[in-house]
VOGU-3710 file (C-alpha; in Angstrom, 3 decimals, decimal comma):
1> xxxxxxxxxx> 0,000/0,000/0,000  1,522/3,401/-0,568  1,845/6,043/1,756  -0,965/9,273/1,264  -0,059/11,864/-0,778  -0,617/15,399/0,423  -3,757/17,871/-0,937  -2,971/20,396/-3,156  -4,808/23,765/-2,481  -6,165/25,266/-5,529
11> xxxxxxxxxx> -7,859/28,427/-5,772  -11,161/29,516/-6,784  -10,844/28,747/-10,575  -11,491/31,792/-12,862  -13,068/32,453/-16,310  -11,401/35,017/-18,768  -10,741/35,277/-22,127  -7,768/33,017/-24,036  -4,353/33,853/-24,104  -3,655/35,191/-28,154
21> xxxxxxxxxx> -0,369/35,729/-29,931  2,616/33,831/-29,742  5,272/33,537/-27,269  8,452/35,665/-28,483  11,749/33,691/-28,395  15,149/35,924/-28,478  16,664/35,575/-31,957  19,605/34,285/-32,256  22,916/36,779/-33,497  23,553/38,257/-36,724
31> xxxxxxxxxx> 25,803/35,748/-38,687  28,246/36,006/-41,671  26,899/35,588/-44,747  27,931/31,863/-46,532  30,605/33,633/-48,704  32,116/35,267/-45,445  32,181/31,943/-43,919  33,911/30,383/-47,084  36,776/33,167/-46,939  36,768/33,022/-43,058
41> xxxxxxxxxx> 36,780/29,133/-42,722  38,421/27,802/-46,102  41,822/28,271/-44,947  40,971/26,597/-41,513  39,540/23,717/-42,491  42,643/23,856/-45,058  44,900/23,588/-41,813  43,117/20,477/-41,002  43,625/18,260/-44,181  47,092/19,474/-43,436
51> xxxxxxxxxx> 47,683/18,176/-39,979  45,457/14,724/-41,186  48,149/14,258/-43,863  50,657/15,049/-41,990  49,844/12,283/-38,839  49,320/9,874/-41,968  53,354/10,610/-42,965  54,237/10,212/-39,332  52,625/6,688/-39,133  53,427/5,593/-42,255
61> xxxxxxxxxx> 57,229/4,321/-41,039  55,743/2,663/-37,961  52,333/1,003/-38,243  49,955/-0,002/-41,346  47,085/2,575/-39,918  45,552/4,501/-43,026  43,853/7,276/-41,369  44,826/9,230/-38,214  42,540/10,904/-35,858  42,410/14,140/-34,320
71> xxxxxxxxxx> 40,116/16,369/-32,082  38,568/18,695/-33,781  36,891/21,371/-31,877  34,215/23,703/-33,206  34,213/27,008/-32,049  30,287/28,599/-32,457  28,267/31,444/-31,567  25,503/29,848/-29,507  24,323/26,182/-29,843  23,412/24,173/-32,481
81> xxxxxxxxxx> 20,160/21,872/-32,228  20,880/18,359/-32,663  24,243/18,756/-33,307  24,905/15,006/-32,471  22,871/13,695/-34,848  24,358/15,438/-37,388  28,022/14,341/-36,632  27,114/10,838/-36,074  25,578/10,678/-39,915  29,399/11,393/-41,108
91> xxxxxxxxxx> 31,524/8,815/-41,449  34,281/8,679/-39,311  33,049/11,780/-36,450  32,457/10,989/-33,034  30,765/13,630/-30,346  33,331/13,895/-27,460  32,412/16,686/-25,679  30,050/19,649/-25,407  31,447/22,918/-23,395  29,392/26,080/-22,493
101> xxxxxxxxxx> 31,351/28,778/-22,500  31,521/32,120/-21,453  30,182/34,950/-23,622  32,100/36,790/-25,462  32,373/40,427/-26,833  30,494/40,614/-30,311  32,703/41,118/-33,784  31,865/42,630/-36,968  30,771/38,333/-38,128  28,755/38,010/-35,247
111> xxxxxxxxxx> 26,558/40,157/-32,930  22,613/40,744/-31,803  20,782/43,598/-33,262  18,379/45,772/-32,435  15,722/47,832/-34,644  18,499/47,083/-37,043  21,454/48,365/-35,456  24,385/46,069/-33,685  24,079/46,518/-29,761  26,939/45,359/-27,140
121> xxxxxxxxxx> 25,411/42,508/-26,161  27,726/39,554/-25,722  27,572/36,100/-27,936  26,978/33,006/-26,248  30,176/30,572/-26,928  29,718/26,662/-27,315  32,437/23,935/-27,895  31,721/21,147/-29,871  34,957/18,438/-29,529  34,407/15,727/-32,314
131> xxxxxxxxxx> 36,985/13,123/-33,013  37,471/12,880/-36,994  40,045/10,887/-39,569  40,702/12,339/-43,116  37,807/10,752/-44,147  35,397/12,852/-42,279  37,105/16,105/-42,779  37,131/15,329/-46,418  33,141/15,012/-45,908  32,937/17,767/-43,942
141> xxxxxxxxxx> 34,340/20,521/-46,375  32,598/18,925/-49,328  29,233/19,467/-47,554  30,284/23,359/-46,402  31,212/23,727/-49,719  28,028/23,233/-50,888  26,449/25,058/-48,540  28,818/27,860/-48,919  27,594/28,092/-52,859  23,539/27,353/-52,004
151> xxxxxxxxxx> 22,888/28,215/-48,555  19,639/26,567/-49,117  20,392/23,494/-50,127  19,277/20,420/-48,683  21,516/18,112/-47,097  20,706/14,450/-46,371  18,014/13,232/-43,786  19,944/13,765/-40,479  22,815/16,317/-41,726  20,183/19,657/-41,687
161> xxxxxxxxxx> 22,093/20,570/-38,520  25,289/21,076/-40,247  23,741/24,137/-41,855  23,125/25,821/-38,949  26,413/24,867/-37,364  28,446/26,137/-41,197  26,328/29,676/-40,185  27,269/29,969/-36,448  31,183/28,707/-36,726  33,349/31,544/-35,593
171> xxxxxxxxxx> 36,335/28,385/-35,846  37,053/25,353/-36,390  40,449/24,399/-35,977  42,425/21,000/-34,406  42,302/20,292/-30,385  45,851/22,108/-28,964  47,335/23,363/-26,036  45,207/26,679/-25,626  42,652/24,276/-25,431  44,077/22,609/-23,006
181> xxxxxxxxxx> 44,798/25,794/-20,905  40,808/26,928/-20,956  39,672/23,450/-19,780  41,880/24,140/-17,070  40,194/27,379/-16,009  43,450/29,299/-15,654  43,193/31,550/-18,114  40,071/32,539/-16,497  41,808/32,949/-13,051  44,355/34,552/-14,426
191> xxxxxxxxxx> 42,249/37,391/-16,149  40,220/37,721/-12,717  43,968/38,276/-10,609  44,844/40,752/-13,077  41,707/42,640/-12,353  42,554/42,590/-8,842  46,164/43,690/-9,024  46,385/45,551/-12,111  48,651/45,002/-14,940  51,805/45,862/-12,347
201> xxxxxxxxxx> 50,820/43,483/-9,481  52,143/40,011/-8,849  50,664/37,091/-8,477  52,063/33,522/-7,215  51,780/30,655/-10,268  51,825/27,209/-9,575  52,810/24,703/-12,754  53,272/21,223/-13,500  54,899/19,488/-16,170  52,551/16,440/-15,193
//
């Protein structure tokens, strides 16, 4: 037998007319257009292929593995809805990690508006880590270059995400030691002691090769 749940006081119910309109949802920040993005993100994704080929030459000598991995970590203004799904219909990309981030200061690529003009509002910040092989990067810039020359186009059942992540990338480059650093937190604490004792002060560092 289970124990008695409590009462719930209501009160008296009232009649009045129904709620109209539509609930008003914050829109999201101005983005680059696709051919910004292109000139912006070309030579990044560029750096990629680069560091994929250049694993694949360091393994060659020592073992028979084709296709080297790396973390790739995408760097964009916000969030992107079912972002998952959309890596795991590539080939080769595996989700590792999602990070919220601080805001950020907006840019002349990406910042809110209002009535039309920019405002200082800051820009959410979300990292996306995804493990990838050649493979997958090679599938990843052939589907932002075909958004970046039809915006509109329409990718494969599952991939529609990649869209909106292509429009909100401020970067996209491979997993590294700054990376490492703002996992950390200390570059956070260290911007917060210079606050507190200026750009003259001292402050005591402790740091481990381990």
């Amino acid at each position: 037998m289970t124990e008695p749940r409590p009462l719930l006081a209501f009160a008296p119910a009232v009649i009045g007319p129904i709620p109209t309109g539509t609930r008003r949802f914050k829109p999201g920040p101005r983005t680059p257009t696709a051919a910004r993005q292109g000139q912006r993100l070309t030579p990044q994704f560029a750096a990629l292929r680069e560091a994929l080929t250049a694993g694949r030459a360091q393994t060659a000598d020592v073992t028979a593995e084709p296709d080297p991995e790396l973390v790739v970590v995408f760097d964009v203004a916000g969030t992107v809805d079912r972002f998952v799904h959309a890596v795991a219909g590539i080939k080769g990309l595996e989700l590792l990690a999602e990070l919220d981030e601080d805001a950020i200061e907006p840019d002349e690529d990406f910042y809110y508006e209002t009535d039309g003009e920019a405002t200082g509002a800051a820009v959410p910040e979300t990292l996306y880590m995804v493990m990838s092989n050649a493979q997958a990067v090679t599938e990843l810039v052939r589907l932002f270059e075909l958004w970046q020359a039809n915006p509109d186009i329409t990718f494969e059942r599952g991939l529609g995400p990649l869209k909106q992540a292509f429009r909100l990338l401020r970067a996209v480059h491979r997993w590294g030691p700054a990376d490492r650093v703002r996992e950390t937190g200390l570059l956070q604490a260290w911007t917060e002691d210079v606050a507190v004792v200026g750009g003259q002060g001292f402050t005591r560092v402790e740091m481990s090769n381990a």
